[in-house]
C-alpha positions as CSV (number, residue, x, y, z in Angstrom):
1,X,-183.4,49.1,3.4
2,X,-185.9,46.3,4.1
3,X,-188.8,48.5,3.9
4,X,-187.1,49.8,0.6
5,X,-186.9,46.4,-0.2
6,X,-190.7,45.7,0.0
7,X,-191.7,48.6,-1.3
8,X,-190.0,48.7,-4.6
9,X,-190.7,44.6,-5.4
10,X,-191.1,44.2,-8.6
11,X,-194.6,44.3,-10.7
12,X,-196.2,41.9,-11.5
13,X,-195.2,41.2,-7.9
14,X,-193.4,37.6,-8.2
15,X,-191.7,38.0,-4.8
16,X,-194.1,38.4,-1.9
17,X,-192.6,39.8,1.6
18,X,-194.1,39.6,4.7
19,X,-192.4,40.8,7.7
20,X,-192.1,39.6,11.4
21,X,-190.8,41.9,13.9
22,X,-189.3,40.3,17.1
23,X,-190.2,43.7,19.6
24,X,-192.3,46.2,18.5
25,X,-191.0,48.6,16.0
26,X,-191.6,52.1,16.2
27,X,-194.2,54.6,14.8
28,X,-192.4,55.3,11.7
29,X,-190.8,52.1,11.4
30,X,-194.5,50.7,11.0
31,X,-195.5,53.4,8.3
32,X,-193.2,52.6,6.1
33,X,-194.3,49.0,6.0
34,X,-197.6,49.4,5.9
35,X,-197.1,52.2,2.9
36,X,-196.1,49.2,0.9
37,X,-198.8,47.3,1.7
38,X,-196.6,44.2,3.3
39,X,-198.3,42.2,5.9
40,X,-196.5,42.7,9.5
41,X,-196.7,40.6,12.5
42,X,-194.9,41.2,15.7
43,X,-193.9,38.4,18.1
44,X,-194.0,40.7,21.3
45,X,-190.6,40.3,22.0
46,X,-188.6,42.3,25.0
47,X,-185.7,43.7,24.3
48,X,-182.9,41.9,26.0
49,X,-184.9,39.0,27.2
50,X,-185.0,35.6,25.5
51,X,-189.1,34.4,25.2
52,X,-189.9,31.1,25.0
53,X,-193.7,32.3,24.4
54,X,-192.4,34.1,21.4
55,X,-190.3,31.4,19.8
56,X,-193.3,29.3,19.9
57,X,-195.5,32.4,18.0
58,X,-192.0,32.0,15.5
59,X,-192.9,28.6,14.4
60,X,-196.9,28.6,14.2
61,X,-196.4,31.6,12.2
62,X,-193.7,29.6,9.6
63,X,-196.1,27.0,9.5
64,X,-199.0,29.2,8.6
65,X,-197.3,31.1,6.0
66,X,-195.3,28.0,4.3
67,X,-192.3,30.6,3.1
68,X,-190.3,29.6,0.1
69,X,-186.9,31.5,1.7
70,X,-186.5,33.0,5.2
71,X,-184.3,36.0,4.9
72,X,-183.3,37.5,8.5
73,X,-181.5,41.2,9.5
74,X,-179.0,41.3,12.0
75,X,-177.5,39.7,14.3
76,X,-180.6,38.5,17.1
77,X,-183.0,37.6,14.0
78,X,-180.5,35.5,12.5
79,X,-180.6,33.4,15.1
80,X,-183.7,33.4,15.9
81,X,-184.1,32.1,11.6
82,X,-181.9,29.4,12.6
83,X,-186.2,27.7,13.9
84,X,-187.1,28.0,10.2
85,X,-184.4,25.1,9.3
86,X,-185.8,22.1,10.9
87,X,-189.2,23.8,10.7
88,X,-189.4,24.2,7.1
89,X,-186.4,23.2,5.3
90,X,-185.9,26.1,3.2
91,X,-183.3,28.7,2.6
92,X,-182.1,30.6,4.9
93,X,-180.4,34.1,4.2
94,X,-178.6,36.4,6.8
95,X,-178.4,39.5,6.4
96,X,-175.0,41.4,7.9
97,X,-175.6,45.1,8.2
98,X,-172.4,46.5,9.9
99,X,-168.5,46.3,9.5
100,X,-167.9,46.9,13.5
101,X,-168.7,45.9,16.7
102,X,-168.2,49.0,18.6
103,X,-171.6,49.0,21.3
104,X,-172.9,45.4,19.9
105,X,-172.9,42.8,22.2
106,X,-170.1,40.7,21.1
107,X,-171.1,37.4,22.0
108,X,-174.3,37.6,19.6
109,X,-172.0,38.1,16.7
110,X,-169.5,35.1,18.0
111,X,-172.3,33.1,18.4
112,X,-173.5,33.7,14.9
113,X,-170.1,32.8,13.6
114,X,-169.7,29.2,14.8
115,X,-173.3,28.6,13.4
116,X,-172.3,30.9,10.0
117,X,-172.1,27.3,7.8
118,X,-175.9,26.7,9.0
119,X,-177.5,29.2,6.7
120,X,-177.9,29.1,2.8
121,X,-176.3,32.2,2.1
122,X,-174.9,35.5,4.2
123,X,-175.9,39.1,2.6
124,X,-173.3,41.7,3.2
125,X,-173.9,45.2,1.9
126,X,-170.0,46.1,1.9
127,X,-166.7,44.7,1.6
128,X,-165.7,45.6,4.6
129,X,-168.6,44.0,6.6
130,X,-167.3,40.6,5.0
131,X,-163.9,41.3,5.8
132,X,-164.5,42.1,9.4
133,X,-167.2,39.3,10.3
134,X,-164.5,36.8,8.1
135,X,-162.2,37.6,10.9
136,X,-164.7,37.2,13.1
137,X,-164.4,33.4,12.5
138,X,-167.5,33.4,9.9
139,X,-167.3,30.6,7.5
140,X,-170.6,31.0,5.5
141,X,-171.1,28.2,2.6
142,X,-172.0,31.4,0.2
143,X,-171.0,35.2,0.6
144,X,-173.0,37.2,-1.6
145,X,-172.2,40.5,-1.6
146,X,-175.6,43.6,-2.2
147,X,-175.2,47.2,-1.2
148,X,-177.9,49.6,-0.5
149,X,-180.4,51.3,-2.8
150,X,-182.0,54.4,-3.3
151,X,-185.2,55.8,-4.6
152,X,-183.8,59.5,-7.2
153,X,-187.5,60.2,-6.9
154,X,-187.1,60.7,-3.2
155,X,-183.9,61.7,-2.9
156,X,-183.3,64.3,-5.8
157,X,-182.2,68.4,-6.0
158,X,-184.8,70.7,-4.9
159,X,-184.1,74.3,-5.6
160,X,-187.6,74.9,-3.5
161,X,-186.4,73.0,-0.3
162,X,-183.2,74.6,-0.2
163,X,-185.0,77.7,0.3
164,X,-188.1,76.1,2.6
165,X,-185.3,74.6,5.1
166,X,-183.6,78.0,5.3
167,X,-186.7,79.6,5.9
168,X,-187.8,77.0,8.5
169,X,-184.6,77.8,10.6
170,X,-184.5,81.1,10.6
171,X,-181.3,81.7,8.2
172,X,-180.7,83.7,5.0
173,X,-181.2,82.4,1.7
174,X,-177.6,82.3,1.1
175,X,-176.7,80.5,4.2
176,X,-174.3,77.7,3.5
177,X,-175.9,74.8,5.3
178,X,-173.6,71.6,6.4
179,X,-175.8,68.8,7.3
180,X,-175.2,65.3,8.7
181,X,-178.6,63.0,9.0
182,X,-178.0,59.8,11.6
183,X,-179.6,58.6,14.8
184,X,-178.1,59.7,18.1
185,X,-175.6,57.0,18.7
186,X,-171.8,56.9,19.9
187,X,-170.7,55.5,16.3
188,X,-171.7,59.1,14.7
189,X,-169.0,60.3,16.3
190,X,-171.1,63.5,16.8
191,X,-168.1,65.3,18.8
192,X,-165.7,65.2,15.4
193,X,-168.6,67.1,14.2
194,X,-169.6,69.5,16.3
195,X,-165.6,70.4,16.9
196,X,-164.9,70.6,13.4
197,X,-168.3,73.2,13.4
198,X,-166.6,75.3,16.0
199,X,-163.5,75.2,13.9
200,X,-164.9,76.8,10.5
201,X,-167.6,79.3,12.1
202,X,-164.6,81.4,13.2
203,X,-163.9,81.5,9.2
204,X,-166.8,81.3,7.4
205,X,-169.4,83.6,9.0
206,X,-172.5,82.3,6.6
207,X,-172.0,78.5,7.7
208,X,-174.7,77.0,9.8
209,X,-174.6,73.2,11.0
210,X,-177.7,70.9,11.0
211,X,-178.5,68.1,12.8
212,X,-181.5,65.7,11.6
213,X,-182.2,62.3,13.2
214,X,-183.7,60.9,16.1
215,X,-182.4,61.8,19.3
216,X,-180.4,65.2,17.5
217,X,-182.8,67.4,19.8
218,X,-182.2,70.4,22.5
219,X,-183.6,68.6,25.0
220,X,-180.5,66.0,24.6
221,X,-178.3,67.5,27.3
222,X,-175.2,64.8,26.3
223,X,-175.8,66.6,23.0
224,X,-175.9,69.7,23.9
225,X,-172.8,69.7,26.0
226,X,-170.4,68.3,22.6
227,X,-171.3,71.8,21.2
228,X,-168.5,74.3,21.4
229,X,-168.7,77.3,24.0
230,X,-166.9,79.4,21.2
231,X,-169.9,78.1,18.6
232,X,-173.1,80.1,18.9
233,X,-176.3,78.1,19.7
234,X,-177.7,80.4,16.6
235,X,-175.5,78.3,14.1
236,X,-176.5,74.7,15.1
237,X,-179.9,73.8,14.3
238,X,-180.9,70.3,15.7
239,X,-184.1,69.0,13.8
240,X,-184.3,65.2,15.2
241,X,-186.6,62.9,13.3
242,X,-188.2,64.2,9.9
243,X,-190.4,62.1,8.0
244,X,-188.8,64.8,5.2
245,X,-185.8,63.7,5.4
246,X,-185.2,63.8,1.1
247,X,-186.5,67.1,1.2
248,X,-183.9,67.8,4.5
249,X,-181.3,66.7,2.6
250,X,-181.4,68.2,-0.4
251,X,-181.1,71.8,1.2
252,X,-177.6,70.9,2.1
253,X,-174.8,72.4,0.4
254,X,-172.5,69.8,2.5
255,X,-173.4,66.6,3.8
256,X,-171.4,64.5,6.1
257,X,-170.6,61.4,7.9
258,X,-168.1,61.5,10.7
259,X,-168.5,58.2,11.7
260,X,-166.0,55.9,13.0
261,X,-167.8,52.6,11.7
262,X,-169.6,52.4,8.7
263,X,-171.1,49.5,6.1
264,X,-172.6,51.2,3.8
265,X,-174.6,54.7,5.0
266,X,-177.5,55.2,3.8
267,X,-177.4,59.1,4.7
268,X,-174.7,59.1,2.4
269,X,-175.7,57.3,-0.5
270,X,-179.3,59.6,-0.3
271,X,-177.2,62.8,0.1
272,X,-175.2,62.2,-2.9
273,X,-178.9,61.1,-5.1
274,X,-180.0,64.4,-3.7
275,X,-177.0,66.0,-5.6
276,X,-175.2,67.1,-2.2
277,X,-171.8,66.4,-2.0
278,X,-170.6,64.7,0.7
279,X,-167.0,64.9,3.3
280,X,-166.8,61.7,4.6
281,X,-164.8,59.2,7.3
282,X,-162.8,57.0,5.3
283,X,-164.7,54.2,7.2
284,X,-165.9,50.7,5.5
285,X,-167.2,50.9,1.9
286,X,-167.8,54.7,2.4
287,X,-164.8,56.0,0.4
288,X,-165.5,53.5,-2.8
289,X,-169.2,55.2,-2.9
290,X,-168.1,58.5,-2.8
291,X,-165.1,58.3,-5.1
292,X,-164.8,61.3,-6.7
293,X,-167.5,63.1,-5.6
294,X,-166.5,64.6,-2.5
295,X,-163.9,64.5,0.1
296,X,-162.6,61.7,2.5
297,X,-160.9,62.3,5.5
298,X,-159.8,60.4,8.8
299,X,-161.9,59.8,11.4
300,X,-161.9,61.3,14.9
301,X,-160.0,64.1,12.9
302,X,-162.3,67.8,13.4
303,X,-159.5,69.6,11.8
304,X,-159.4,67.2,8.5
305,X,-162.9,67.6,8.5
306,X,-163.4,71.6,9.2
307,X,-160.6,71.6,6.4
308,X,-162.5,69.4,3.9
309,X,-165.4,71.9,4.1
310,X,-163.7,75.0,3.9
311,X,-161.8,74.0,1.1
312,X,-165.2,72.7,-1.2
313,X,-167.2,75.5,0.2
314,X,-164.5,77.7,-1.1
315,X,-165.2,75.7,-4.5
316,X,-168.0,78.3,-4.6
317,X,-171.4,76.9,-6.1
318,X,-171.0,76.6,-9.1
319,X,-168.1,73.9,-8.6
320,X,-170.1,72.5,-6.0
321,X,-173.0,71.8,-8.4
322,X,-171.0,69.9,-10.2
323,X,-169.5,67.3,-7.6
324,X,-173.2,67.1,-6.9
325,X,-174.0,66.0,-10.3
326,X,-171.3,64.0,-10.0
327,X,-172.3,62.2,-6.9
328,X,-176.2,61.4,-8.1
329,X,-174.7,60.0,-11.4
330,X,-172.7,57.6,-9.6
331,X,-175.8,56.6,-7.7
332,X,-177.7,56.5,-10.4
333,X,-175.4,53.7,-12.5
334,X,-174.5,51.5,-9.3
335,X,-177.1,52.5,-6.3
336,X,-180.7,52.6,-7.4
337,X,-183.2,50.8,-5.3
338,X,-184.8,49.5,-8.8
339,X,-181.2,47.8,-9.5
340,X,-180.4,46.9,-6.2
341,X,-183.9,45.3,-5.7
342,X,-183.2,43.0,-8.7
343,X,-180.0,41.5,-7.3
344,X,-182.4,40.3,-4.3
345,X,-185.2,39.2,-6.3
346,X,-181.8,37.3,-8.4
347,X,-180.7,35.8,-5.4
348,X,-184.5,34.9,-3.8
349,X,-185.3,33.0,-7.5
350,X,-182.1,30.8,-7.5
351,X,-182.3,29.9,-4.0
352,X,-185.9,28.8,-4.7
353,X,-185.3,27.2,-8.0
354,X,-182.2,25.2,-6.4
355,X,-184.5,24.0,-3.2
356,X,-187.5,22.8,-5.8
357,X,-184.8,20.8,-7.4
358,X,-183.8,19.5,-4.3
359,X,-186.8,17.7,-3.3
């Protein structure tokens, strides 16, 4: 969403971003930065260790660039943002990203909620992200609440990559092709998914199951053992990391999201601009962004979820076209990155105009 974010400023460009990563940031992380043409520097951090080398890179590099705003992502950045008050004496934005707490380090996020009253303003992207970090003992001065956005140019149907991804896995062209896109991570809930496969193969013969995100790979043994002995190896295609992943997408006839802790999923939300619809975990703001679109079922339930595809896929495609229409429509009225850039660049010109008056 940050690249996004830079990516899609506005033009004339009034809002400038440059980006500092604490650690270094993967291959395709970088891309994606450097696509937008957004300057990127790195303080050389190591995960899990605290750098006083690094802190002191931190505030050279404030004082060099003379921000208007500091706007930090998650939980480590945030605090590391809190340098930039006494520093510069600008505003400072957080930036919440999750509505659970399930593998994070809980005494980060604690630690960031005594401090919560410190920064200007706290960014959630869903409801239920505020609800949970409110309970959490956060006490911001100002919520301010900004989902996620997506490009329809990327993220669009594509008759021709329906057909291209079938081809690339070795399936017929009439192959009906449930996908779920996330990293390899114990919050995907990965087993719902891979049960619920084993559950519908027995009925639906022409149902394959693919995997697409980094990590999703046949040499991941952990992986491989959550797939059913009873579902053939032939049916579950695990892609891992695509740079394609609009063109991945879009050759879905099902997306999903089995997770058991959601914001606000950006697999989802570029499934459903894709014009895929989408059988999700009723899970934070997941079930709002659906709506209508597509199904919502409990998580850690296979059988709600085997259930939930059977019965659209039964829809046959004609109906299915339709929720898909459905589903990039509501993206396309609340979701876009255009829109969603403009509540940021909203928010980054009063928080300016309110420190200039300040002074």
């Amino acid at each position: 969403m940050l690249a996004n974010l830079c990516r899609h400023a506005s033009t004339p460009r009034r809002v400038e971003h440059v980006v500092v990563e604490m650690t270094a940031s993967r291959a395709q992380d970088l891309r994606r930065f450097e696509q937008s043409g957004v300057r990127l520097h790195s303080l050389g951090m190591v995960r899990g260790r605290a750098s006083i080398g690094a802190l002191v890179r931190f505030v050279r590099l404030l004082r060099r660039e003379r921000p208007d705003i500091v706007q930090t992502w998650l939980y480590h950045a945030d605090l590391l943002g809190l340098v930039a008050l006494p520093v510069l004496r600008v505003p400072l934005v957080w930036n919440v990203r999750c509505s659970w707490h399930v593998g994070i380090d809980a005494q980060v996020p604690r630690l960031c909620a005594r401090l919560s009253r410190l920064p200007t303003t706290v960014i959630v992207n869903s409801r239920a992200g505020q609800e949970v970090h409110s309970r959490l003992g956060y006490r911001p001065r100002r919520w301010c609440l900004i989902g996620n956005g997506f490009d329809l140019d990327v993220f669009k149907p594509d008759a021709l990559a329906r057909l291209r991804l079938r081809q690339d896995i070795g399936v017929d062209a009439g192959a009906e092709l449930i996908g779920i896109v996330g990293r390899w991570d114990a919050n995907k809930d990965y087993q719902t998914f891979l049960s619920a496969a084993g559950m519908l193969a027995r009925t639906r013969r022409d149902a394959h199951f693919v995997l697409v995100g980094e990590g999703l790979v046949a040499e991941n043994a952990q992986l491989r053992e959550l797939i059913p002995r009873e579902l053939p190896m032939g049916r579950v295609h695990l892609l891992g990391w695509r740079p394609d992943v609009g063109r991945v997408t879009a050759a879905f006839d099902l997306a999903t999201s089995t997770s058991v802790g959601e914001g606000f999923p950006n697999a989802v939300g570029e499934a459903m601009a894709a014009g895929v619809p989408c059988v999700v975990t009723d899970v934070g703001d997941v079930a709002e962004l659906v709506a209508d679109s597509g199904m919502v079922v409990p998580p850690r339930s296979p059988e709600a979820v085997a259930a939930a595809w059977g019965r659209l896929l039964s829809l046959g495609p004609e109906a299915l076209h339709v929720l898909g229409a459905r589903a990039r429509d509501r993206i396309s009225r609340h979701y876009t990155i255009d829109a969603i850039v403009g509540q940021y660049e909203a928010l980054y010109d009063e928080l300016a105009a309110d420190a200039r008056r300040a002074r």
